[in-house]
matplotlib code that plots the C-alpha trace (Angstrom):
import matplotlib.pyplot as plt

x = [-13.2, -13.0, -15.4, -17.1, -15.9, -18.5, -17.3, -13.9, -14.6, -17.0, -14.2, -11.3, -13.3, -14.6, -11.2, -9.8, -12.8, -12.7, -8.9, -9.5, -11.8, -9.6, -7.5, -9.8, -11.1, -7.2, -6.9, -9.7, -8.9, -5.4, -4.8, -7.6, -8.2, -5.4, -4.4, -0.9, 1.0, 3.9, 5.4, 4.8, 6.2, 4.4, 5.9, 3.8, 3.4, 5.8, 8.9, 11.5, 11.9, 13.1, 12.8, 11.9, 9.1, 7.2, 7.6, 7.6, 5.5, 5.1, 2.5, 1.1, -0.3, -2.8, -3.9, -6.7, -5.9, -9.1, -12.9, -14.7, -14.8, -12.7, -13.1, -9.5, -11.1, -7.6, -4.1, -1.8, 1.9, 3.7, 7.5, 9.5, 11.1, 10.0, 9.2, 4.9, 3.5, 0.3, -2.1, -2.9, -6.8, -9.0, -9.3, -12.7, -14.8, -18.0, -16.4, -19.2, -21.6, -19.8, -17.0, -14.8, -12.6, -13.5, -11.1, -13.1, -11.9, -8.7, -8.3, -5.6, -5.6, -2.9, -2.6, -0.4, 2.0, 3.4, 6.0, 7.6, 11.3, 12.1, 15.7, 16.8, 14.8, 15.9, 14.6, 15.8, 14.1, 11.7, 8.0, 5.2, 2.6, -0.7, -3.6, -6.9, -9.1, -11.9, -14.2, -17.2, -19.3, -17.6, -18.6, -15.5, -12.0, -9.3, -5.6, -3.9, -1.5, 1.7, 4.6, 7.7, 10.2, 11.4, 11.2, 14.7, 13.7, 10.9, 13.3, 15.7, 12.5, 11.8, 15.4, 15.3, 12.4, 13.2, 16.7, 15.2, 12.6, 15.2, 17.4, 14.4, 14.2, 17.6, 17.5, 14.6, 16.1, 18.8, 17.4, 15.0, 16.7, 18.7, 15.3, 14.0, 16.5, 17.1, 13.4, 13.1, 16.0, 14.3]
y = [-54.3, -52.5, -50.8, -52.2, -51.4, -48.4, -46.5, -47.0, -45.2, -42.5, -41.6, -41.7, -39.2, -37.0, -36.3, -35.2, -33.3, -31.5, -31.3, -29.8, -27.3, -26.2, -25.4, -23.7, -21.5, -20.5, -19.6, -17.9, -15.7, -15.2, -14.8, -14.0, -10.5, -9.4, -5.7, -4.5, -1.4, 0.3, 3.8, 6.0, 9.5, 12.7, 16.0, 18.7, 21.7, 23.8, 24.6, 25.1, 22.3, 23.7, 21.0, 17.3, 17.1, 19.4, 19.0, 15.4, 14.1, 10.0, 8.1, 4.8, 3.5, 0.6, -0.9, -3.2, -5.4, -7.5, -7.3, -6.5, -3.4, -3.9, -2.0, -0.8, -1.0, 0.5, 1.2, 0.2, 0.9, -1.2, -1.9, -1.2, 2.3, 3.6, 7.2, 8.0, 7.6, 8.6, 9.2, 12.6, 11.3, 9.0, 5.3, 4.3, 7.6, 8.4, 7.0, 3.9, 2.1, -0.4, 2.2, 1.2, 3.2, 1.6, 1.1, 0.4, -2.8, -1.7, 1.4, 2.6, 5.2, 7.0, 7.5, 10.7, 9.4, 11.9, 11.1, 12.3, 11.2, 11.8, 12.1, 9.0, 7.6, 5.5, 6.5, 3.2, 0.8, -1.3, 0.0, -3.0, -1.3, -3.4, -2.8, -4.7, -5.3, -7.2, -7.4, -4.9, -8.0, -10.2, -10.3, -11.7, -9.3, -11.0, -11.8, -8.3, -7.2, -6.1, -3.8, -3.4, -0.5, 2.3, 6.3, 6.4, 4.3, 6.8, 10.0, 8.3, 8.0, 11.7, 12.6, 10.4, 11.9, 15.6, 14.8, 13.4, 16.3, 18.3, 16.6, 17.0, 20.9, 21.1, 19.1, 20.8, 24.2, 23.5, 21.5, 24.0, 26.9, 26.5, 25.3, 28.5, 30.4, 28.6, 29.2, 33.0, 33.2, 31.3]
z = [13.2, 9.7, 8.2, 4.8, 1.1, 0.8, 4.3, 3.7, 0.5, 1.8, 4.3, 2.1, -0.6, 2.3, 3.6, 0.1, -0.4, 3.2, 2.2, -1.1, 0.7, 3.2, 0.5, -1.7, 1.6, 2.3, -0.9, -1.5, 1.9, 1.9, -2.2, -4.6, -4.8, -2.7, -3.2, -2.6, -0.6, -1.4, -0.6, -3.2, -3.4, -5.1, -6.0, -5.4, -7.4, -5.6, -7.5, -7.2, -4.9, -1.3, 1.8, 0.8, 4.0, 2.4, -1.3, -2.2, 0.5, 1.0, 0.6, 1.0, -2.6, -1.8, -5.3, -6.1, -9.0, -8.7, -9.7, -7.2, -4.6, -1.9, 1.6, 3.7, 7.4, 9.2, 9.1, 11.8, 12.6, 14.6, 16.0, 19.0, 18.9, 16.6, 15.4, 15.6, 12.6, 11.4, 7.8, 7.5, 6.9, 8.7, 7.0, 8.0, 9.4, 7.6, 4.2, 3.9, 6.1, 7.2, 8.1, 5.4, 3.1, -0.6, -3.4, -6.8, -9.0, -10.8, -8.5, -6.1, -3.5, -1.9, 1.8, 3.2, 5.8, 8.2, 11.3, 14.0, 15.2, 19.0, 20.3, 20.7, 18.4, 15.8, 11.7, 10.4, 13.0, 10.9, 10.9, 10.2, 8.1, 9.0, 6.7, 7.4, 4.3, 2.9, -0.4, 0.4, -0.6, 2.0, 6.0, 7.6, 7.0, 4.8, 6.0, 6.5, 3.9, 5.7, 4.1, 6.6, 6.2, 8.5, 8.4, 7.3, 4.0, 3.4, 3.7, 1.6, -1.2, -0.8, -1.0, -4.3, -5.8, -5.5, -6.9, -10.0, -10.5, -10.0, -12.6, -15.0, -14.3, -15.0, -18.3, -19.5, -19.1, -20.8, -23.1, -24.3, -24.5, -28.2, -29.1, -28.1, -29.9, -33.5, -33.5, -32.9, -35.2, -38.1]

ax = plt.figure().add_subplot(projection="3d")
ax.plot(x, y, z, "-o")
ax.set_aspect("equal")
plt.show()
């Protein structure tokens, strides 16, 4: 037996709404206010540059491009063989009560990776970077943002970035030294 005019239409509105809010709450969780990872190498201060390891160490650059405070809870590294990977620094100890690491509206933050490759093991195998996040303001965590690459990748950054600083050194010296000298001459 169907159901009158009015039910019919009741149900038919309720399930676009419920369906409408479904896709609103996905939204809302999985895409608004997400912040993004990539590796990010920094030279440090020590020139002229010697080993890559130790001069242009890698990072992890987690920016938030959104409004509000967000909170990195931890950082996980996943995938079968690969080398051990680690931050130099603890994500969510004694950084904010509810033990999470926060990143201001606009901000990024850099995390210092450091690894370890055993014999055997291979650098390129791809490496799952897990981090799990949330809005400060928000009780349940939001869907992970993930970044996959491999050790290998990473030394080929580092390798990369001291090449280029030490392209600029080398440009630079040479580059200002007639500088130098038309202007002691003149």
């Amino acid at each position: 037996m169907a159901d009158g005019t009015w039910t019919e239409a009741v149900k038919f509105w309720g399930g676009l709404a419920g369906i409408g809010t479904a896709a609103f709450t996905l939204w809302d969780r999985a895409v608004r206010s997400r912040p993004w990872v990539e590796p990010h190498i920094t030279l440090s201060a020590g020139f002229p540059l010697g080993m890559a390891e130790i001069d242009t160490p890698p990072h992890l650059r987690v920016h938030n491009p959104s409004r509000r405070t967000i909170g990195i809870r931890t950082v996980v590294f996943h995938g079968r063989g690969i080398p051990r990977l680690a931050l130099t620094e603890d994500v969510g100890r004694d950084v904010h009560p509810k033990r999470l690491l926060p990143i201001g509206a606009g901000k990024s933050r850099l995390f210092e990776v450091m690894w370890v490759v055993e014999p055997g093991q291979d650098a390129e195998a791809t490496v799952w970077i897990v981090i799990w996040w949330r809005p400060l303001a928000a009780v349940l965590p939001r869907v992970p943002i993930l970044l996959r690459t491999s050790v290998g990748t990473l030394i080929r950054l580092q390798d990369a970035e001291a090449q280029r600083a030490r392209d600029e050194e080398e440009a630079r010296r040479l580059g200002t030294a007639p500088v130098l000298m038309e202007a002691g001459q003149g």
